[in-house]
C-alpha positions in Angstrom: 4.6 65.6 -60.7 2.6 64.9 -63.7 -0.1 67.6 -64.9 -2.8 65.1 -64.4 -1.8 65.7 -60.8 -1.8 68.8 -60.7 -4.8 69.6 -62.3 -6.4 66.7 -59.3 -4.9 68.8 -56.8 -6.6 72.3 -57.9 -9.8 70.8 -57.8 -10.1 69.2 -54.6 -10.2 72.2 -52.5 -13.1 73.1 -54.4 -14.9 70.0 -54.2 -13.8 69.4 -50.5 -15.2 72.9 -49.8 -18.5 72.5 -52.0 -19.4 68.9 -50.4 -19.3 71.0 -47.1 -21.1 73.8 -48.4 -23.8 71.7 -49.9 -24.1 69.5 -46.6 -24.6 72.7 -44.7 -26.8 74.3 -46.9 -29.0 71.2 -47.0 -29.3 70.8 -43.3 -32.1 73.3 -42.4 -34.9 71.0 -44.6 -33.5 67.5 -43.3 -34.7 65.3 -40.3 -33.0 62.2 -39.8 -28.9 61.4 -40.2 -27.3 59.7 -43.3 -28.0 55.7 -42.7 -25.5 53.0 -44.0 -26.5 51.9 -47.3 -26.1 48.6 -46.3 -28.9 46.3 -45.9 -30.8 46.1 -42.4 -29.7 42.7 -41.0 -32.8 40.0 -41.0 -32.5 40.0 -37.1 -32.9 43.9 -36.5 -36.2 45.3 -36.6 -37.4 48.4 -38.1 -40.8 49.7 -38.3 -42.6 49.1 -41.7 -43.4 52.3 -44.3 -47.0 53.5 -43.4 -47.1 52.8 -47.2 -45.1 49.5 -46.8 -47.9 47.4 -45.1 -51.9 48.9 -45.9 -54.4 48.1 -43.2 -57.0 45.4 -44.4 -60.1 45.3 -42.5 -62.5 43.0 -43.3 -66.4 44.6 -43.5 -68.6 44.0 -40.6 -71.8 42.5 -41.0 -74.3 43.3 -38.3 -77.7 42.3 -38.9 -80.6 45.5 -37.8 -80.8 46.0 -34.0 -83.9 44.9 -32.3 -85.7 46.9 -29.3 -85.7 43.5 -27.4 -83.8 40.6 -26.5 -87.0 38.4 -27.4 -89.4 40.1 -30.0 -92.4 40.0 -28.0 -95.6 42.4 -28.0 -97.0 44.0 -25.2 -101.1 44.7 -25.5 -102.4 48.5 -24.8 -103.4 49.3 -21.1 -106.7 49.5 -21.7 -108.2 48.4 -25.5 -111.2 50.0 -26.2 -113.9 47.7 -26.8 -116.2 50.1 -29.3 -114.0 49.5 -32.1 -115.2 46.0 -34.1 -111.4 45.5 -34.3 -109.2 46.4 -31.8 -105.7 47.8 -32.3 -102.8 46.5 -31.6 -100.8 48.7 -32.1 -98.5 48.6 -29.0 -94.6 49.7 -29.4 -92.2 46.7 -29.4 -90.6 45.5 -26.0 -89.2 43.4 -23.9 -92.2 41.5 -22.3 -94.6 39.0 -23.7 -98.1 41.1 -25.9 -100.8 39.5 -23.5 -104.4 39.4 -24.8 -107.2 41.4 -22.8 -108.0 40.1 -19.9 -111.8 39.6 -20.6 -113.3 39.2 -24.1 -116.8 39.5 -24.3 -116.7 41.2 -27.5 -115.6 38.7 -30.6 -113.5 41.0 -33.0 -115.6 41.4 -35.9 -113.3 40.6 -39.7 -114.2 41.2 -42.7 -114.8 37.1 -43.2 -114.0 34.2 -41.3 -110.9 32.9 -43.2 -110.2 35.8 -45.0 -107.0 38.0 -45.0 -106.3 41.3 -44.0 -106.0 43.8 -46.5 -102.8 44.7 -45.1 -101.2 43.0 -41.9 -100.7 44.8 -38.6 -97.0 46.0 -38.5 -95.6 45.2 -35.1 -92.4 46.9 -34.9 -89.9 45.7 -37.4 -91.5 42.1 -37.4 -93.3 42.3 -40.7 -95.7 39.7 -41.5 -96.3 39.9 -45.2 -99.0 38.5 -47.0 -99.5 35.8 -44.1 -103.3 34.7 -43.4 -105.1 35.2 -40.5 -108.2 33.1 -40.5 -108.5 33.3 -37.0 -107.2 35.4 -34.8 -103.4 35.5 -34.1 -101.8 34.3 -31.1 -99.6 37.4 -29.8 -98.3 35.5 -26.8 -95.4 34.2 -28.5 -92.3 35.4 -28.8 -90.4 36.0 -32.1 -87.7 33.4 -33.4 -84.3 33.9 -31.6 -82.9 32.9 -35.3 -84.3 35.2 -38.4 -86.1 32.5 -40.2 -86.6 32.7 -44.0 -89.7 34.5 -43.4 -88.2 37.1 -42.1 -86.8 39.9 -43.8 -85.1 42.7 -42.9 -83.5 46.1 -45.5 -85.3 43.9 -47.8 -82.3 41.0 -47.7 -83.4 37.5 -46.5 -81.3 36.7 -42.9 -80.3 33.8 -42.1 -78.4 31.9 -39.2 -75.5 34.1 -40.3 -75.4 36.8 -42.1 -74.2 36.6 -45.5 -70.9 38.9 -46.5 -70.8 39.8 -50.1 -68.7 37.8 -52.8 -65.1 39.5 -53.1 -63.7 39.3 -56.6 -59.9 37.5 -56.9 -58.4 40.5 -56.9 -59.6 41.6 -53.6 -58.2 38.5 -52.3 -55.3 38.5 -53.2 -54.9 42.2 -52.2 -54.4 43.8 -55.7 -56.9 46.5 -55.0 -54.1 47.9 -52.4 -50.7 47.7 -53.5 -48.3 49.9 -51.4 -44.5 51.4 -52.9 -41.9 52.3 -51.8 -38.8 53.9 -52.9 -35.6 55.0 -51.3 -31.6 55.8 -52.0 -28.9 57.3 -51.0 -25.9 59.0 -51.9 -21.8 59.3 -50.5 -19.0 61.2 -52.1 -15.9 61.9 -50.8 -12.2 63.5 -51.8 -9.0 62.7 -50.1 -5.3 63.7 -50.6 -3.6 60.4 -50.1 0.1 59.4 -49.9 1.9 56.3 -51.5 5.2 54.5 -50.9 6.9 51.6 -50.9 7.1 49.0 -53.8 6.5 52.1 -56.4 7.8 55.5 -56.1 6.4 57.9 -54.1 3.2 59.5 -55.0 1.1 61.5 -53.5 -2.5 62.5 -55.0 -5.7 63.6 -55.2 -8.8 60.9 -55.1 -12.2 60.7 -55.2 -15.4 58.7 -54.5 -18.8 58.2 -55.5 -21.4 55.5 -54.3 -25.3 56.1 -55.3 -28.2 53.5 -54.6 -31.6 52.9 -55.3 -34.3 50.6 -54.1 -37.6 50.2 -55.3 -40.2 48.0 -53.8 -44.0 47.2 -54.8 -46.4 44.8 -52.3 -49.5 43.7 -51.0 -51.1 42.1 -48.5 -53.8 39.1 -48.9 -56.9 38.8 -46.6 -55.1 35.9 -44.7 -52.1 38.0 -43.8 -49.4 37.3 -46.4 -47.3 40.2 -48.0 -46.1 39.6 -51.2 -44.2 41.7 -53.7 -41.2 42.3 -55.9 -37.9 44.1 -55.0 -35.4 46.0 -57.3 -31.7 47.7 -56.4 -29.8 49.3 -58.6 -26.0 50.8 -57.3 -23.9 53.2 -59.5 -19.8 53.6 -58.3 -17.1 56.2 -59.0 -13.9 54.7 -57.4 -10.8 55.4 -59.3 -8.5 52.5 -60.6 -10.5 49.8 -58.5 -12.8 46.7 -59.6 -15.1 45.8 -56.6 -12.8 44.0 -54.1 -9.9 41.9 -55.3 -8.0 42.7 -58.2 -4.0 42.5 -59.3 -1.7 42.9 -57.0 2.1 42.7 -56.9 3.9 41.2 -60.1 4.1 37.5 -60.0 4.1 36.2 -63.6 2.2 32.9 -63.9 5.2 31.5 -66.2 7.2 31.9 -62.6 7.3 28.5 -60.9 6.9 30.3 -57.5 3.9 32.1 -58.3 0.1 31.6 -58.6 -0.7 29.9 -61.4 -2.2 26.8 -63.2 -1.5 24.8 -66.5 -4.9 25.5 -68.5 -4.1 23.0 -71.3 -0.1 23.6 -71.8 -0.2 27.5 -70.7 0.7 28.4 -67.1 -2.1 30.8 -66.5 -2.7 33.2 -63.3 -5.2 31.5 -60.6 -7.1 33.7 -58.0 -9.2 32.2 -55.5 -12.8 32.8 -55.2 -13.8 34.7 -51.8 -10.3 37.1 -52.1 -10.5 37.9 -56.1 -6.5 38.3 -56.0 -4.4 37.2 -58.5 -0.6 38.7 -59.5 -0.5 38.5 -63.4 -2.5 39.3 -66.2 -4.2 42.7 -67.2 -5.9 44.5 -64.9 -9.8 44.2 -64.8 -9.9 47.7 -62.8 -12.6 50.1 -64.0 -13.3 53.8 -62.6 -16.9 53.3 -62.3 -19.2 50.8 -62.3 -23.0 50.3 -62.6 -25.2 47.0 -61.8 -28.8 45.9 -61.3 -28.0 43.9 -57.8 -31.4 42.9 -56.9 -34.2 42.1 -58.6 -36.3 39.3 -56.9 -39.7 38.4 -55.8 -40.6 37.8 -52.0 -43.3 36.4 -49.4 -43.2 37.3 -46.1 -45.4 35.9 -43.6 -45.3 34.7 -39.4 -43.6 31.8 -40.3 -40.6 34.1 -42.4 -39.8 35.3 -45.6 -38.9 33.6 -48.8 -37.1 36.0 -51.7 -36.7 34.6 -55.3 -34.2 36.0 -57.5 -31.4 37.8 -57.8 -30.5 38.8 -54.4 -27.6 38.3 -51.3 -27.1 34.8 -50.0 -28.0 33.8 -46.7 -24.6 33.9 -45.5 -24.2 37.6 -46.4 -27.0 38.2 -44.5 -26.2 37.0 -41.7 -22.2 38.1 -41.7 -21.3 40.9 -39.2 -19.0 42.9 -39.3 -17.2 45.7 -37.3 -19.2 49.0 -37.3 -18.2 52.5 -38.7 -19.7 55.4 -39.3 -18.1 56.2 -42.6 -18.3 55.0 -46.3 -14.7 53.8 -45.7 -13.6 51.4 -42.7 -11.2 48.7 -41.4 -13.0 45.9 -43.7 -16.0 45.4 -45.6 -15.6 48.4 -47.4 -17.6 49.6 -50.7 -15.4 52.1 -51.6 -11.6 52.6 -51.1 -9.1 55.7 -51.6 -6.1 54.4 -51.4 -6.7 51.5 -53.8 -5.5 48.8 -51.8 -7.9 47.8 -49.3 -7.3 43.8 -48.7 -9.5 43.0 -45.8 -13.0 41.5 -45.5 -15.0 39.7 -43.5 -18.6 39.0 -44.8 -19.6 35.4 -46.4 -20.4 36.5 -49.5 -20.0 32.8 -51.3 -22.8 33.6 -54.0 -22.4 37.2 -54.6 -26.0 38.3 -56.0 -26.6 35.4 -58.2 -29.8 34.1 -59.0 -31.2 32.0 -55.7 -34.3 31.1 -53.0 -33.6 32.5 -49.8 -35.5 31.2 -46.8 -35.0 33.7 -43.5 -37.4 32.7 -39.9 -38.6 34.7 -38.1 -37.0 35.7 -34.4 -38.0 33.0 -32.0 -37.7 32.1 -28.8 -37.1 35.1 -27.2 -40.3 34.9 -24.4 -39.1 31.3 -23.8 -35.5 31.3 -23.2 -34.4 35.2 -23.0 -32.6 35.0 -26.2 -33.7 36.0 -29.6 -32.9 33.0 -32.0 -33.7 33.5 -35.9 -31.6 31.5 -39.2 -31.9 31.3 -42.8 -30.6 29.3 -46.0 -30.6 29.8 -49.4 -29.4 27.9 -52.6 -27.6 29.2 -55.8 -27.5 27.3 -58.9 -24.0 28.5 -59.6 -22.0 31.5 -58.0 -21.7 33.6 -61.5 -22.9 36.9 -60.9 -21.6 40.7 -61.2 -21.8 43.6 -59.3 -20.5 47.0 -58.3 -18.0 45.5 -55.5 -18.3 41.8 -56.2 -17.8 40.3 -59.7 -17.5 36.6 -60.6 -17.6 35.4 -64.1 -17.5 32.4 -66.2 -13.9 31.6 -67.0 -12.6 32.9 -70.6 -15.2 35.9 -70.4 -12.9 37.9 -67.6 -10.5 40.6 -69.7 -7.6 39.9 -66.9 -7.0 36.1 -68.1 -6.7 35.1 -64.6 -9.0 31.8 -63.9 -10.9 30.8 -61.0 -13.1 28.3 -59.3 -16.3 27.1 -61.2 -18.5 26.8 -58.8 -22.1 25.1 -58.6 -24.9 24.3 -55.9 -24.1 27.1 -53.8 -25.9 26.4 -50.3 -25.8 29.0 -47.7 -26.5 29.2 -44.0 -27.3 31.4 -41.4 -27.7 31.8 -37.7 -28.0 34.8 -35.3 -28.5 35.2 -31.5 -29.4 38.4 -29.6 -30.0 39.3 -26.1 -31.3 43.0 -24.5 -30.1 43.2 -20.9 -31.7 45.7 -18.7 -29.9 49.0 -18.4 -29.6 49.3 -22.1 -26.8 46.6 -22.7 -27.3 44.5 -26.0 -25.4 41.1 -27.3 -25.5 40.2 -30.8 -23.7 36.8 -31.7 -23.6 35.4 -35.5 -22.2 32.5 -37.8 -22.5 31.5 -41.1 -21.8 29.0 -43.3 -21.3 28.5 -47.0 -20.3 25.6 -49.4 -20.4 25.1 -53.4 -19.0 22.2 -55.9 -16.0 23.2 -57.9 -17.2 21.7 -61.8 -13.6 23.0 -63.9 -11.4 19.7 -62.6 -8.3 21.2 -62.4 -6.0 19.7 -60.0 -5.5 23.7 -58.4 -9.3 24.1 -57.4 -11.0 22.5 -54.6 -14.9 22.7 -53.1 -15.7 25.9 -51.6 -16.0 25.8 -48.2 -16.4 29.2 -46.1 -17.3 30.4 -42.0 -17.9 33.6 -40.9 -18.8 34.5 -36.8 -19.1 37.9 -35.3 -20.1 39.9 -32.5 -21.3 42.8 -31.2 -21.5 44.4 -27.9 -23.5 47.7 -27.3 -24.6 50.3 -24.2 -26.7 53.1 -25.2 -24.3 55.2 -27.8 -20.9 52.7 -27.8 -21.0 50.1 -30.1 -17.8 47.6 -30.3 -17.8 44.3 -32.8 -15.9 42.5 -34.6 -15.8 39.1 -37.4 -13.8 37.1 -38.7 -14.0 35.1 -42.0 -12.1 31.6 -43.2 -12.2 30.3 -46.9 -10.6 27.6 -48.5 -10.6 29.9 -51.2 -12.6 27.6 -53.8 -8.8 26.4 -54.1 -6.5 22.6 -53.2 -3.8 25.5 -51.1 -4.5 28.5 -51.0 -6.9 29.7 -47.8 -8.1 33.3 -47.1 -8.6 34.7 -43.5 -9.7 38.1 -42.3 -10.6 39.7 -39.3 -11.3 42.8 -38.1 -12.5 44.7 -35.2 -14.6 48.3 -34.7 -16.0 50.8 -31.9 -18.3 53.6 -33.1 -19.4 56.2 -30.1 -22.5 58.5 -31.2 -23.6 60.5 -28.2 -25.5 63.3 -30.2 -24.8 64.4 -34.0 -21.5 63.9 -33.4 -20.0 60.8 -33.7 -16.8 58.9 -33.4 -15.3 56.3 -34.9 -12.2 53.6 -34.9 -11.4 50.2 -36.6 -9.1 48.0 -37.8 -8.6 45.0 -39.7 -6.0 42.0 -40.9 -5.9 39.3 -43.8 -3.9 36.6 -45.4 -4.5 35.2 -48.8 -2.1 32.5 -48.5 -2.5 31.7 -52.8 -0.8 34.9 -53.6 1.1 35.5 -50.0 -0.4 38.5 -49.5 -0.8 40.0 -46.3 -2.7 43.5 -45.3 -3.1 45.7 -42.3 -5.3 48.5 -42.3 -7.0 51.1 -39.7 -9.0 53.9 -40.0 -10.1 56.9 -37.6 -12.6 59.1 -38.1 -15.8 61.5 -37.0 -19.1 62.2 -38.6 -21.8 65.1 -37.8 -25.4 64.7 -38.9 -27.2 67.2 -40.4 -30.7 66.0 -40.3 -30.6 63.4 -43.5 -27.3 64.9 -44.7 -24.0 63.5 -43.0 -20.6 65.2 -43.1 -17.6 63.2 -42.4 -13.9 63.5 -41.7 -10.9 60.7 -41.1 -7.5 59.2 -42.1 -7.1 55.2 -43.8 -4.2 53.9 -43.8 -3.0 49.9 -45.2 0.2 48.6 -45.3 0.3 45.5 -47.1 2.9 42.9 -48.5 2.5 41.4 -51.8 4.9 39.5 -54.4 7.3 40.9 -57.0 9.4 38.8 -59.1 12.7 41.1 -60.0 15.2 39.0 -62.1 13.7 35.7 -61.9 13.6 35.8 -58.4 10.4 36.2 -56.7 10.4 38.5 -53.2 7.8 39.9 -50.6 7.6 44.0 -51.1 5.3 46.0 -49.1 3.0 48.6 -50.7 1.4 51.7 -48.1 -0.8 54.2 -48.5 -2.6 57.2 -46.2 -5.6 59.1 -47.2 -6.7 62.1 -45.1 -10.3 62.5 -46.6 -13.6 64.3 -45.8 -17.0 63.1 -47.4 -20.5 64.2 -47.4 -23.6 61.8 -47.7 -27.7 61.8 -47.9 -30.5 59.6 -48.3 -34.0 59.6 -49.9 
């Protein structure tokens, strides 16, 4: 056993022990369990951040409040007749001001013609400066509409009241602009086994998988929310590249291998969806950083566009068995036995630059059935991240080539149902193709499906998927599938899954389980299980070129929290 080994295996009793100390520890402050990091799929539904979506109310304009329906006058009981002018001076109501009923006294002004010094007020019906040569009728009622002699807080009213100009700004919502930002974090140990095509190994391994999210929006008056959106992931995972990779030994000079003529050189081919090819130099890195979103997006009633760099359509809409854990029988973003071979999800463009279009759920009222789709379209499928990486040909240290691919067009389509009792149905597909630009006679136009389902009843969940791809390649298709139950009756949960694939470029074929629990500790998570894959992949040993199957079991505990 090598020293490097052994100074693995003193430390992971002290990191296994710390990640539980520190879950523990960090339980009595937390409120909510450890979610996936994986994105919330565009058919769930989540409530919005208080600070996600601000409330905007439009002011109310309400012009003064009258005492009466009609603004009429009523005259005094009894006017008294020694004044030379009478007063009227009666309150405002609903009735009509009659004059007295006998006038044998003419009101005596100051001048036939001539105006008041000041005019009578009569409630909140100001006359002004208006002229009252003779004497006013008072038997009519006010104008229903405020006329432009009427004025009232000193602002003239008219059919409708005015609202005040908003700057552009305030319409397009820049006075309120809501942020958000949220992460998480996994790490794990595991004492793992290895046998087969290599001696027998066993040793210590580690995990590390942070994100980030970061999110800035507003709302305009008419309802739309737009924003931008950036993620960022960081990855410790020991001797692994993202899915994919080199596997067996199957030099490309070998007639019965992989490979290509690029010019006059037999060079190592790997297909597009799987990443596997069997010669070259390893393009396996310990850890890993990536921006792998950084877009701009409108959502709206009628759905939500993103611009950018973001996940295609058809990994949006792929679904895949559950787990509970960072690691399970597919789909995985981290891997402790380093040969993980199964997944399921569409991911044809990876996060390269792209419009996504996504609808909102429909015709769920109408039918009983929840019906929502998207598209999107890549320029090209060149892009890198933590677990998927595609680059242009020549720029890739393993000197392995692979597809070109163009006009990436994605598609999505989901279906959901909520029985009474609790019982849920989620059905899915997707769709991907792109146009292979290189010309060599090995590559083909990607073409991709994907369909799951899921099936759950108040804390059982069972799903599963399944994924076919030409591979971006003339022979050489890749096919997963893999199935998963998760139980989660309290804290405690339980979980089980297990997955298949063929890569039929490299002949490569993987089996792989895993079996594990989890217990939630307000937003901490502590979790315990066993992986274990059994693969076959090719060796060439004296020329001649044979199947050899590679295992591996990892008993591991990990501890997680989010932000």
């Amino acid at each position: 056993m090598s020293q490097s080994f052994s100074v693995k295996l003193i430390w992971f009793p002290v990191i296994i022990t710390g990640l539980g100390a520190i879950t523990v520890a960090s339980a009595q402050t937390s409120n909510s369990p450890f979610a996936s990091k994986s994105k919330i799929k565009p058919w769930e539904t989540a409530p919005a951040p208080a600070a996600q979506t601000p409330s905007y109310q439009a002011p109310t304009y309400q012009a003064p409040s009258s005492s009466g329906a009609a603004y009429t006058y009523e005259a005094p009981a009894a006017p008294s007749y020694s004044q030379s002018t009478p007063s009227y001076d009666g309150e405002l109501v609903g009735g009509a001001y009659n004059a007295p009923a006998a006038t044998t006294y003419q009101p005596a002004y100051s001048g036939a013609g001539t105006a008041y010094d000041q005019a009578p007020s009569y409630g909140q019906h100001s006359y002004g400066q208006e002229n009252y040569g003779q004497t006013p009728n008072y038997s009519q009622t006010a104008p229903t509409a405020y006329g432009s002699n009427n004025y009232y807080g000193g602002q003239q009213a008219g059919a409708a009241y005015p609202a005040p100009r908003q700057s552009w700004k305030d319409k397009l919502g820049l006075g309120r602009i809501a942020t958000t930002f949220k992460g998480g974090a996994r790490a794990g140990a595991a004492a793992t086994t290895r046998w087969g095509r290599t001696s027998d190994d066993v040793a210590a391994d580690f995990i590390g998988d942070a994100y980030a999210e970061f999110e800035a929006s507003t709302i305009t008056r008419g309802g739309l929310e737009y924003g931008v959106n950036i993620e960022a992931r960081a990855q410790y995972d020991e001797g692994r590249r993202g899915f994919g990779g080199r596997v067996g030994d199957c030099p490309a000079s070998n007639a019965n291998c992989a490979s290509a003529l690029v010019g006059a050189t037999p060079t190592a081919i790997r297909g597009h969806t799987s990443q596997f090819y069997t010669d070259g130099a390893s393009n396996a890195k310990d850890a890993e950083f990536a921006v792998e979103g950084a877009y701009l997006f409108l959502r709206s009633s009628y759905g939500d566009v993103t611009l950018g760099r973001d996940d295609g359509a058809a990994y949006l809409f792929s679904l895949g068995a559950p787990t509970l854990l960072a690691v399970g029988a597919s789909n995985s973003p981290v891997d402790y036995t380093g040969l993980d071979s199964v997944k399921t999800v569409n991911d044809a463009s990876g996060f390269a630059e792209k419009i996504t279009y996504t609808s909102p759920r429909l015709l769920g009222d109408q039918i009983g059935v929840g019906v929502q789709f998207g598209a999107s379209y890549a320029s090209n499928a060149r892009s890198c991240g933590v677990d998927y990486c595609v680059r242009s040909n020549g720029s890739d240290d393993s000197g392995a080539v692979s597809p070109d691919l163009d006009d990436v067009l994605e598609f999505g389509l989901a279906l959901d149902r909520k029985f009474a009792g609790g019982l849920g149905v989620e059905v899915t597909g997707t769709y991907a193709r792109a146009s292979e630009q290189s010309g060599l006679a090995a590559f083909d136009d990607l073409s991709a499906y994907n369909a799951g389902i899921e099936v759950s009843f108040e804390d059982l969940a069972v799903g599963g998927s399944w994924l076919k791809s030409n591979n971006g390649l003339a022979d050489g298709d890749y096919t997963a599938w893999d199935v998963g139950l998760t139980w989660k009756p309290s804290a405690l949960g339980f979980t089980l899954g297990y997955g298949q694939a063929e890569d039929d470029n490299i002949d490569l074929s993987s089996k792989q389980a895993v079996a594990g629990i989890s217990y939630d500790f307000n937003k901490f998570t502590l979790g315990t299980g066993v992986q274990y894959v059994d693969r076959d992949v090719p060796v060439v040993t004296g020329g001649v070129r044979n199947i050899e199957s590679e295992r591996a079991a990892a008993f591991f505990i990990e501890g997680g929290f989010k932000f």
